[in-house]
C-alpha beads as a LAMMPS data file, in Angstrom:
LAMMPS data file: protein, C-alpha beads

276 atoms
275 bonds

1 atom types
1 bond types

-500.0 500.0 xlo xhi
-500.0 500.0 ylo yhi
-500.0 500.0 zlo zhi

Masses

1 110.0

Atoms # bond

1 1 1 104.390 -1.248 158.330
2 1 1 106.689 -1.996 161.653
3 1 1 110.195 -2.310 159.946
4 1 1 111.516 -5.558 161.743
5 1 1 115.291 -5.349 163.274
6 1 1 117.727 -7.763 162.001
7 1 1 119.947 -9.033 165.240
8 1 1 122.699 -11.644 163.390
9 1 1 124.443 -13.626 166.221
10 1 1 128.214 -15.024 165.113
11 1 1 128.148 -18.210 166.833
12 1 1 131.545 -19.196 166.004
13 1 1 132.420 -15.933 168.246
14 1 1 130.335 -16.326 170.915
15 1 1 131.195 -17.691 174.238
16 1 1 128.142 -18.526 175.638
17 1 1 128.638 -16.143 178.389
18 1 1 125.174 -15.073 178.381
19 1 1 125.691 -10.914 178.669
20 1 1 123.810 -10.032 176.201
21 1 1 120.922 -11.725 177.382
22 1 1 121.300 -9.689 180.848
23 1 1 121.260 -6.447 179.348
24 1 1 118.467 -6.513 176.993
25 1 1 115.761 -5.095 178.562
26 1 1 113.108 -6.787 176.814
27 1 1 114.230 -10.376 177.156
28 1 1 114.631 -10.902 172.896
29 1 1 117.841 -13.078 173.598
30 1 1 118.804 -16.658 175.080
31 1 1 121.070 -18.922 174.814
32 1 1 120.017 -21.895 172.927
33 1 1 121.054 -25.888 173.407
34 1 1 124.519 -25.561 172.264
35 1 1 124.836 -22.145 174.945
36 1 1 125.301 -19.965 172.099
37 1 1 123.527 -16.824 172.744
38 1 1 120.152 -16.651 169.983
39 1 1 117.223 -14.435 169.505
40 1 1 114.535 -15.769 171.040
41 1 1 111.460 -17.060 167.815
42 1 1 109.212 -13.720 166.897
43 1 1 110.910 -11.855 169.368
44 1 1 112.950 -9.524 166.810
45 1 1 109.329 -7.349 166.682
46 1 1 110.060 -6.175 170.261
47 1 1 113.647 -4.939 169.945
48 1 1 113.885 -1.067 170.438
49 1 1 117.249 -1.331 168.572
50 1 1 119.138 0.113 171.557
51 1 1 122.112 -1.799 170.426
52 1 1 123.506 -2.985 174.070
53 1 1 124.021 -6.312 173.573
54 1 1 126.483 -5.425 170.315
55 1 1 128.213 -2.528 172.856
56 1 1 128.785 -5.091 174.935
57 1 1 129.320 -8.269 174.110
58 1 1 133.248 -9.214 174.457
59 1 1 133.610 -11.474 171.701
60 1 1 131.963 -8.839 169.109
61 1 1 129.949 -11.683 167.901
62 1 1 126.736 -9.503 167.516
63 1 1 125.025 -6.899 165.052
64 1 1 121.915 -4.935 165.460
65 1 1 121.020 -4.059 162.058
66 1 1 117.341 -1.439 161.172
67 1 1 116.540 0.852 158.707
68 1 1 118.433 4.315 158.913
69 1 1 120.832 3.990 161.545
70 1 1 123.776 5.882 161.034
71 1 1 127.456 4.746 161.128
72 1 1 129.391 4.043 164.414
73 1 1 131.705 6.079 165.852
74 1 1 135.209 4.252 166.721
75 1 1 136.168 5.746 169.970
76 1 1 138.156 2.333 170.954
77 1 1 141.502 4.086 171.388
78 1 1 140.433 6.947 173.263
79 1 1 139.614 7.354 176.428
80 1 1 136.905 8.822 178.242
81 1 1 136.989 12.279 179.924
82 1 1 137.938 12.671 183.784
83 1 1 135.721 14.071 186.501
84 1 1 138.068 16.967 186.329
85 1 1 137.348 17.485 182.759
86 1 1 133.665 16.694 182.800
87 1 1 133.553 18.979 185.902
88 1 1 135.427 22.170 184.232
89 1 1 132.862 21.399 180.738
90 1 1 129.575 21.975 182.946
91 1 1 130.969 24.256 185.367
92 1 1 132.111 26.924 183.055
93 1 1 129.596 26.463 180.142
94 1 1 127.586 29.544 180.547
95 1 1 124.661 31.411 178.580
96 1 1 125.895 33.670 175.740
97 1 1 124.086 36.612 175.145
98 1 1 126.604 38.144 172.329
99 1 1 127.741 37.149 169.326
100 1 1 130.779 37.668 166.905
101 1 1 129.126 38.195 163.555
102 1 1 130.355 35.274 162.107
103 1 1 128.620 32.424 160.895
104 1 1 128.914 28.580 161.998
105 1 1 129.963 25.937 158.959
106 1 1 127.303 22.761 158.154
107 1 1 130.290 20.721 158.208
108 1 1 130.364 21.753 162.319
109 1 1 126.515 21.390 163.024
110 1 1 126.885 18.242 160.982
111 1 1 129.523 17.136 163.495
112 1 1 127.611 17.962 166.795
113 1 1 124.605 16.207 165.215
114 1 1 126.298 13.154 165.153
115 1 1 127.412 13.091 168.167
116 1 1 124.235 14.122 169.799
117 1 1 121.814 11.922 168.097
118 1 1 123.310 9.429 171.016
119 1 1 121.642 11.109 173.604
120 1 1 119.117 8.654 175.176
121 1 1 115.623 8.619 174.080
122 1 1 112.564 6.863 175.789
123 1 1 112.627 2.998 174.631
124 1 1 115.327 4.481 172.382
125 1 1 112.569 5.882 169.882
126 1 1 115.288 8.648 168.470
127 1 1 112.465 10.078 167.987
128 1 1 113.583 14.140 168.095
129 1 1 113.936 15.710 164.613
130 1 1 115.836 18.973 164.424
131 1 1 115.608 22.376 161.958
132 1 1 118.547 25.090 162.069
133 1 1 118.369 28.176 160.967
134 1 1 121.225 29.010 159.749
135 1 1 120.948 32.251 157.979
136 1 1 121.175 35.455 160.473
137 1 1 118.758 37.000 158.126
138 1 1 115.787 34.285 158.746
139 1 1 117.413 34.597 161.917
140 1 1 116.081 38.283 162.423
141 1 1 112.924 37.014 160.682
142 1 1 111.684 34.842 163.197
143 1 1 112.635 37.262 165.669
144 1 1 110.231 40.078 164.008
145 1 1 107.792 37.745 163.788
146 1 1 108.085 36.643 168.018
147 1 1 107.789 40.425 168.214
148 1 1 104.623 40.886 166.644
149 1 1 103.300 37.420 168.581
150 1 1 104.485 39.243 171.864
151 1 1 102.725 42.942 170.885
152 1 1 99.532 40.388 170.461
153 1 1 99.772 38.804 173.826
154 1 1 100.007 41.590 175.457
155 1 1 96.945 43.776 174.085
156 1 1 94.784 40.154 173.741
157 1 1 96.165 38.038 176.991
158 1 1 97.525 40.176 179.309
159 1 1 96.352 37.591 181.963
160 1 1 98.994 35.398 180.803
161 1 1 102.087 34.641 182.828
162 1 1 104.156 35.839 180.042
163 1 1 102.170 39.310 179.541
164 1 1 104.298 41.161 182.440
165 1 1 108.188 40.548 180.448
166 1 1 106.842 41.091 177.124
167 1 1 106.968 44.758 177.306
168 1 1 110.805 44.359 178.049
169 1 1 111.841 42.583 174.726
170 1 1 109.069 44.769 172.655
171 1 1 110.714 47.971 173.538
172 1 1 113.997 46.805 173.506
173 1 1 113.125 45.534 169.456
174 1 1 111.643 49.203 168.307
175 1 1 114.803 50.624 170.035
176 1 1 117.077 48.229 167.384
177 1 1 118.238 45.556 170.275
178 1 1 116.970 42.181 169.631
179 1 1 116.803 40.405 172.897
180 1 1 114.690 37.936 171.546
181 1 1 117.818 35.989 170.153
182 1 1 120.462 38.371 171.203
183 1 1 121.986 39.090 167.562
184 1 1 122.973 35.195 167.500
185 1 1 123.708 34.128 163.964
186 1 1 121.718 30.711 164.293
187 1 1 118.604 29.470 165.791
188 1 1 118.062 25.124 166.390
189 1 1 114.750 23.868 167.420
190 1 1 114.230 20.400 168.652
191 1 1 110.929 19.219 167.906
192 1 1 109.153 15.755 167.699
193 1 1 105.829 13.880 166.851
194 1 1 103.086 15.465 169.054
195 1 1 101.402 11.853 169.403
196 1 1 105.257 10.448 171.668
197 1 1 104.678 10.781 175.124
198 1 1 107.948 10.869 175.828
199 1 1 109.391 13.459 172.986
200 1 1 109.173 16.294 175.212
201 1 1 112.263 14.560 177.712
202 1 1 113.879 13.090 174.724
203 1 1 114.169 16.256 172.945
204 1 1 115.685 18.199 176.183
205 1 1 118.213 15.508 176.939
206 1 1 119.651 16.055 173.531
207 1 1 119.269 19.866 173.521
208 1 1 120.871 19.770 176.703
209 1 1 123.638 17.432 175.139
210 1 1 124.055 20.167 172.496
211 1 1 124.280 23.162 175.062
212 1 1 127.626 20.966 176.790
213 1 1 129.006 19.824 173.522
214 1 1 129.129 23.236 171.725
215 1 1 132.002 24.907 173.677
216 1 1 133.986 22.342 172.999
217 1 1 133.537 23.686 169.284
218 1 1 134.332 27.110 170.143
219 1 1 130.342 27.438 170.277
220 1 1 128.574 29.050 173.439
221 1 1 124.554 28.465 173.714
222 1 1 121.207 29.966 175.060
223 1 1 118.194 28.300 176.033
224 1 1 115.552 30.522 173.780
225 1 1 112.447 30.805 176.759
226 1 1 110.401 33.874 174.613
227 1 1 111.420 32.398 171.327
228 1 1 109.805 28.754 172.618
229 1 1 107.298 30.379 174.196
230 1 1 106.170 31.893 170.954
231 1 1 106.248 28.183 168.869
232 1 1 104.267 26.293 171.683
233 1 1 101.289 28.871 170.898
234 1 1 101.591 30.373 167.337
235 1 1 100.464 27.596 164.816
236 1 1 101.962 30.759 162.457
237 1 1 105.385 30.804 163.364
238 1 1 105.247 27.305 163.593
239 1 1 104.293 27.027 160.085
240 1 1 106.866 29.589 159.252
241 1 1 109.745 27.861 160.245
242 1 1 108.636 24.354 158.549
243 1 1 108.031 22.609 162.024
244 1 1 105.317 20.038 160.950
245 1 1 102.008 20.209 161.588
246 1 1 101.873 17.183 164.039
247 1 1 104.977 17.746 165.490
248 1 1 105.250 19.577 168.945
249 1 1 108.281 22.342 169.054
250 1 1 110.071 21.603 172.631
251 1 1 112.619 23.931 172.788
252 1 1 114.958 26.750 170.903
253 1 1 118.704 27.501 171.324
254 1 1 120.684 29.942 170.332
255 1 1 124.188 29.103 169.027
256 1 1 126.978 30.862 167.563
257 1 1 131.085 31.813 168.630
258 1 1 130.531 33.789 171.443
259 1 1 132.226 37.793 171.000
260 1 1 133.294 37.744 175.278
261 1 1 135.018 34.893 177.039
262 1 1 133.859 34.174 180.630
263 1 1 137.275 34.588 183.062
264 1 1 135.476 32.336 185.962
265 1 1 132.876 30.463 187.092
266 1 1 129.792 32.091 188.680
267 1 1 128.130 31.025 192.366
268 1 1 125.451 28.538 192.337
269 1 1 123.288 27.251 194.920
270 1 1 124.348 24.292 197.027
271 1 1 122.645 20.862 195.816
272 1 1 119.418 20.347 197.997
273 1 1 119.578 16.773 198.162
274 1 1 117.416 14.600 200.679
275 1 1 118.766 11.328 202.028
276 1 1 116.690 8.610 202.291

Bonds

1 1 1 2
2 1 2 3
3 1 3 4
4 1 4 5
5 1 5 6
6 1 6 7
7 1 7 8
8 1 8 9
9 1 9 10
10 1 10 11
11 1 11 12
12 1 12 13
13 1 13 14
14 1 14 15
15 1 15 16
16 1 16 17
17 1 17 18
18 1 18 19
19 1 19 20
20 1 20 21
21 1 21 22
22 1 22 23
23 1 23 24
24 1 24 25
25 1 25 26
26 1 26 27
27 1 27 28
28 1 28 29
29 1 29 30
30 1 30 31
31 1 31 32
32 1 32 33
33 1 33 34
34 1 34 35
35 1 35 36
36 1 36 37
37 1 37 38
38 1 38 39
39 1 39 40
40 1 40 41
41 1 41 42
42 1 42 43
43 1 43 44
44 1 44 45
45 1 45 46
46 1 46 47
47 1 47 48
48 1 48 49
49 1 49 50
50 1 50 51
51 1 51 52
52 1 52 53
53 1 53 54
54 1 54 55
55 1 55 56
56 1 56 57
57 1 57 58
58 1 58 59
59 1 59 60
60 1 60 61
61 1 61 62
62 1 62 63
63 1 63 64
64 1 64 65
65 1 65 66
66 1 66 67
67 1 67 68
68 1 68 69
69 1 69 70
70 1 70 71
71 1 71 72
72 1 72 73
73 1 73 74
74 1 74 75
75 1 75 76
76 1 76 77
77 1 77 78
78 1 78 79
79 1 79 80
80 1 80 81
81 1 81 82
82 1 82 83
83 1 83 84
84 1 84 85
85 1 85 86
86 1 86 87
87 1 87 88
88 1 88 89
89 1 89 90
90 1 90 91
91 1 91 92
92 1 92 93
93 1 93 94
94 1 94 95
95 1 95 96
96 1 96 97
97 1 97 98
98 1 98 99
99 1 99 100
100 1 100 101
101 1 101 102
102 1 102 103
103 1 103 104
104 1 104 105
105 1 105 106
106 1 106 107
107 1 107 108
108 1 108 109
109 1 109 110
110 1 110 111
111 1 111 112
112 1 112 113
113 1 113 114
114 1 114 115
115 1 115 116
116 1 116 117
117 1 117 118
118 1 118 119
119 1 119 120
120 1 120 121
121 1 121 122
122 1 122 123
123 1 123 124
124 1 124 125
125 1 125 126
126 1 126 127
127 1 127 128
128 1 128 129
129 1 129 130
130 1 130 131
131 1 131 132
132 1 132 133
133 1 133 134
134 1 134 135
135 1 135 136
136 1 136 137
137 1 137 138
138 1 138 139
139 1 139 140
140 1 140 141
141 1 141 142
142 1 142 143
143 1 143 144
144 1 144 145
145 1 145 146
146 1 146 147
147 1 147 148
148 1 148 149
149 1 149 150
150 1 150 151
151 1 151 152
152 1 152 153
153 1 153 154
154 1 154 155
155 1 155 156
156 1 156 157
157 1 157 158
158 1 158 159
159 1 159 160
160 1 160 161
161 1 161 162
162 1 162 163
163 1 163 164
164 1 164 165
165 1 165 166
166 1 166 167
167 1 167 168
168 1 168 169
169 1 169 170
170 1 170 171
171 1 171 172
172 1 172 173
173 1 173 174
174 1 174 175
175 1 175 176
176 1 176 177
177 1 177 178
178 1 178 179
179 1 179 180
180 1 180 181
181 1 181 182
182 1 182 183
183 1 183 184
184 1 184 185
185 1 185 186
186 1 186 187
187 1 187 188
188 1 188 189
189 1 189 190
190 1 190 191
191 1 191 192
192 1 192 193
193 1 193 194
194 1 194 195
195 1 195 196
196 1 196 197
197 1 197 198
198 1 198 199
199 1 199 200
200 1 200 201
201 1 201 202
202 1 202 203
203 1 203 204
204 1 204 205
205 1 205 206
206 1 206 207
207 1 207 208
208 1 208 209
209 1 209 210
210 1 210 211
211 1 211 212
212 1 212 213
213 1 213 214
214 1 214 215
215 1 215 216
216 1 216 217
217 1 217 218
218 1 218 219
219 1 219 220
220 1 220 221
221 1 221 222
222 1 222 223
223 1 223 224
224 1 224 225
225 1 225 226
226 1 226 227
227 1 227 228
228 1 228 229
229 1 229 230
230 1 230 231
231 1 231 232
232 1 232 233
233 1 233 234
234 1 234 235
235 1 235 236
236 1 236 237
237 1 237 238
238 1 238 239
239 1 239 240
240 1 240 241
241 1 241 242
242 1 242 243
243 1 243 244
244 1 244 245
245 1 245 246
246 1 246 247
247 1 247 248
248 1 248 249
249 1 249 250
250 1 250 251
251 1 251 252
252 1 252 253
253 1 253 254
254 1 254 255
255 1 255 256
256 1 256 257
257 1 257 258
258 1 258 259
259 1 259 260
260 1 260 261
261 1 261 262
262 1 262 263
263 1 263 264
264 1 264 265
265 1 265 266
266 1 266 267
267 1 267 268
268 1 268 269
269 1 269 270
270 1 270 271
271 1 271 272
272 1 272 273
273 1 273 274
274 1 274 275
275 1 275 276
């Protein structure tokens, strides 16, 4: 059963100024006789609950009410960052590959969740659910158990594209050095229903929101290819790590406080951009 969203116009607030209406992308608001903005009869069904026309109405006179949605963030007396400081927070983020052996707090994932779940989502379905593994020891788990996936690949598929670097993180594990997730204390997989078109996107735009917010908590980040790799093709390790059965994994990230600190930012290609 569609849970209907409950839009309650103030009309002693509103101004008639008709903003709302402008911004919602599915035309579910009007003004009515009296120019008072309204929602438009039956048209609550097709509200995606995206919330713009309570951002930014000036009078405050709206609220976009649904099941589950979280509380709001009061950021009205701050301000937001400058290019210089958005610049510096994506220029120097880089991939960590070591990590202190210490162990991240729920109360900080629990933080950067928060924050992230505002990363945009197709139609604003919110649709990516997340699972962290937050013990180093189920940690080293799922790496042993990418290993033996990897060993399989490469005596069963060696056609695949993968086959050739295999070799490199399975002799690396029976040496003791797990390259697989690089000793990091925590693991977080984004994953989504398999039936959204969209979940794939949504679920990178917020892991990618996680990968620039972390440093800011003293966090650094890597993109997990072989550990991905491994959950897009083993139903097994899928299973293992409680992703649903008709969910699709999209991606795996290390996090944890990183044991070096980067001095400067690396070179990167220049921007191939064409003009039209």
């Amino acid at each position: 059963m569609m849970n209907v969203t409950d839009i309650r116009i103030n009309t002693n607030f509103c101004n008639g100024c008709a903003i709302c209406a402008g911004v919602c992308a599915y035309g579910i608001l009007d003004l009515g006789s009296e120019k008072k903005a309204m929602v438009k009869p039956g048209a609550e069904k097709f509200c995606s609950n995206c919330g713009l026309c309570e951002a930014i109405c000036p009078k405050g006179a709206i609220q976009v009410n649904y099941e589950n949605a979280g509380r709001v963030p009061d950021f009205s007396t701050e301000r937001c960052p400058t290019t210089r400081e958005m610049g510096l927070l994506i220029t120097t983020r880089r991939s960590v590959r070591d990590y202190k052996k210490m162990s991240v707090p729920k109360e900080i994932f629990e933080e950067i969740f928060d924050i992230i779940r505002y990363a945009p989502t197709g139609m604003n379905g919110q649709s990516v659910h997340w699972i962290v593994i937050s013990e180093p020891d189920e940690v080293a788990a799922l790496v042993s158990r990418v290993i033996d996936w990897a060993r399989m690949v490469i005596k069963t598929q060696p056609e695949s594209v993968i086959a050739p670097i295999l070799p490199v993180f399975v002799s690396a594990y029976d040496q003791g050095i797990d390259k697989i997730c690089h000793g990091a204390p925590h693991v977080v997989i984004a994953h989504s229903p398999a039936e959204n078109p969209v979940g794939f996107v949504d679920a990178i735009i917020a892991m990618t929101h996680l990968d620039l917010i972390a440093p800011s908590f003293g966090l650094g980040t890597c993109w997990a290819g072989i550990v991905q790799g491994a959950l897009a093709t083993s139903p097994t390790i899928r299973e293992s790590i409680g992703i649903p059965e008709n969910h699709a994994p999209h991606y795996a990230m290390m996090i944890g406080y990183p044991k070096y600190t980067f001095k400067r930012a690396p070179k990167r290609n220049s921007p191939k951009i064409t003009w039209k």
